[in-house]
N, C-alpha and C positions, 0 to 999 in steps of 0.2 A: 806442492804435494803430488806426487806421482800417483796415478790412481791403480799400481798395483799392490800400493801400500794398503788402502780403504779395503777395510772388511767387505766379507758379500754382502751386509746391511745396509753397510755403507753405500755399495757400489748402488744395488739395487734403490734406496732413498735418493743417491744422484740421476738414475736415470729417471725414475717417476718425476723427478723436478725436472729435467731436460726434455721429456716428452710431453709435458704440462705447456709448457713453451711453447712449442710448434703452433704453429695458428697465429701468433701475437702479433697483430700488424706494427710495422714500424714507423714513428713519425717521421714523414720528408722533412726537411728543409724546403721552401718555396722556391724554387730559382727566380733571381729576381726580373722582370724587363729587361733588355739590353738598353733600351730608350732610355730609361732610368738615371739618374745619376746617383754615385753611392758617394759614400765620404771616404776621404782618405786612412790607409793606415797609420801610424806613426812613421813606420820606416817610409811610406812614399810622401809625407808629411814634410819630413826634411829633404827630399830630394826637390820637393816643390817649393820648398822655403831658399834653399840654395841657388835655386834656378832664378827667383825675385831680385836675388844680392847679384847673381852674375849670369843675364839672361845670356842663354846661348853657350853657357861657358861650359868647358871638357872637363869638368872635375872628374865624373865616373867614365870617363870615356878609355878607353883601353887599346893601346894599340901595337898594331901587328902586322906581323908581313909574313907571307906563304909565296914558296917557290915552289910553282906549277911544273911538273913534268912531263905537259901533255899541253896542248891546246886547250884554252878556256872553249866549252859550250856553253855560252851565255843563255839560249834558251833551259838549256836541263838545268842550270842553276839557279834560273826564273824560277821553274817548276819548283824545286826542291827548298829555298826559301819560302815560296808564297804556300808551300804544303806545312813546313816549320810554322809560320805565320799563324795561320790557319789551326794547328792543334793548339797552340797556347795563346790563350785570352790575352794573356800578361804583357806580348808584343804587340796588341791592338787597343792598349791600355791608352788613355790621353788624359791630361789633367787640364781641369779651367774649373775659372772662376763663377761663380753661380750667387748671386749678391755678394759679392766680396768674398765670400768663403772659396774656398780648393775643394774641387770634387771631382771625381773620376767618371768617364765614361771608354767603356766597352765597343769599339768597332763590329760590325756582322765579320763574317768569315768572309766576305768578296772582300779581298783585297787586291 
C-alpha cells in the first residue's frame, strides 16, 4: 500500500506507531568465539562427506587459465589475496573431526 493512499488518520495513527518505536533496543545475536568450533551446515556437510569418500579429491575445484598482459607482481598479489582472505571468514573456514563428528573452525584474520 502506498502511503499516499492512507487517509490523514491514517497517516497520522502510522506515524504515532513509528515514533512509539524509536528507543526499542534491538536484540544482538552473540558473536560466537573464533576458538569455538560450530557444526556444519548441510551444504558444507556434503562437502565434508565427499571429501571422507575422496580425500583430496577435485570434485569442486574449477579451473582456469588467465593471460597476463603485464608482468605478474607477486607481492601486490600477496597483498590483494591475503586482504580477499581476510574480509570473508568463509576462506578461513577448515573442517575436522571433533569426537567423530565434522565441525568447523574459523582462522583469526593473520593469515
Amino acid at each position: 500500500m502506498r502511503l499516499a493512499a492512507l487517509t490523514a488518520g491514517q497517516r497520522q495513527a502510522l506515524e504515532q506507531r513509528l515514533i512509539g518505536r524509536e528507543g526499542t533496543e534491538l536484540e544482538t545475536i552473540p558473536r560466537r568465539a573464533r576458538t569455538d568450533a560450530a557444526p556444519l551446515s548441510f551444504a558444507q556437510e556434503r562437502l565434508w562427506f565427499f571429501d571422507q569418500l575422496h580425500p583430496n579429491g577435485a570434485l569442486y575445484n574449477v579451473p582456469l587459465v588467465l593471460r597476463l598482459r603485464a608482468p605478474l607482481r607477486a607481492p601486490v598479489l600477496e597483498r590483494a589475496l591475503n586482504e580477499i582472505v581476510r574480509r570473508h571468514e568463509t576462506l578461513r573456514t577448515r573442517f575436522e573431526a571433533q569426537d567423530g563428528k565434522p565441525v568447523q573452525r574459523i582462522a583469526g584474520e593473520a593469515v
